[in-house]
N, C-alpha and C positions, 0 to 999 in steps of 0.2 A: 376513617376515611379511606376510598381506596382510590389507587392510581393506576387507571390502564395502564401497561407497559406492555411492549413485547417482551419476551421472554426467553433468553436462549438458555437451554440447560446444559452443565457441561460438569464433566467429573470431578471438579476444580475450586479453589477456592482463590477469588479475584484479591488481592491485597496491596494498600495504597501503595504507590508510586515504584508500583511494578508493572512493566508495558506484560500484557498478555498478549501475545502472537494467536492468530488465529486464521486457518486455513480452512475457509467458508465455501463447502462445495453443495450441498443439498440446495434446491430452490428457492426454499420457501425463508431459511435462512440467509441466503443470497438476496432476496427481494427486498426481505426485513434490514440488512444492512443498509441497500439503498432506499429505502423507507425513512430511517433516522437521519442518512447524510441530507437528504431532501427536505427537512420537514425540523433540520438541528436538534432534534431528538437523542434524549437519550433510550439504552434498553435496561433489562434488568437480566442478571446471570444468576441463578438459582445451581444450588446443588443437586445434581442427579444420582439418586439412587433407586436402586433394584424396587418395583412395582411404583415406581412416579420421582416427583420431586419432592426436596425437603422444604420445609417453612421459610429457611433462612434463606436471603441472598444481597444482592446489593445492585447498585444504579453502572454503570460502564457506558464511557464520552468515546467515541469512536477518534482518533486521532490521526490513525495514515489507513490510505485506501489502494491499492493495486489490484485492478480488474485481469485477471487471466480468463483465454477464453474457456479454461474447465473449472475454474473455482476463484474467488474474492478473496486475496491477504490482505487482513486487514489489524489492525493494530489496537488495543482498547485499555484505556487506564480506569481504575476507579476512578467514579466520579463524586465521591465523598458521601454516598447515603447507603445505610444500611433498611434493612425489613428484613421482621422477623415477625413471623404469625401469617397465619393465612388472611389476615384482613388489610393488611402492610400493600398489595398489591394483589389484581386479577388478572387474569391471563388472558390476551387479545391475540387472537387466533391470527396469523399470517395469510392472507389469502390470496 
């Protein structure tokens, strides 16, 4: 079964009950976070590496939000789900 998610890639490896700081200035990233705050959504954080992303990743609950007017800090815990395999979740484009 797959689960649209959005999808943020990041060089990183998200792990339980460790807040992940995140300093959100691209747009489409930016939109996508108020996307999920709206809508209580979670996203998925996938591993990025050299020519795309990897199979693995996991689900991330947004927790604290601070709007700047050049970039969104914003704060994200696991939200307890793993995926792994490319069927585990597809990518929904930010637009």
């Amino acid at each position: 079964m797959s689960v649209l998610l959005p999808l943020f890639p990041l060089d990183l490896v998200l792990l339980p009950g460790v807040p992940l700081p995140l300093h959100i200035f691209e747009p489409r990233y930016k939109e996508m976070i108020t996307q999920c705050l709206d809508r209580n959504e979670v996203f998925g954080i996938v591993r990025a590496k050299d020519g795309g992303m990897a199979q693995v990743g996991c689900t991330a609950e947004i927790v604290t939000v601070t709007k700047k007017s050049h970039a969104t800090i914003a704060s994200a815990w696991f939200s307890g789900r793993n995926a792994t395999g490319n069927r585990s979740w597809s990518w929904r484009p930010n637009k």
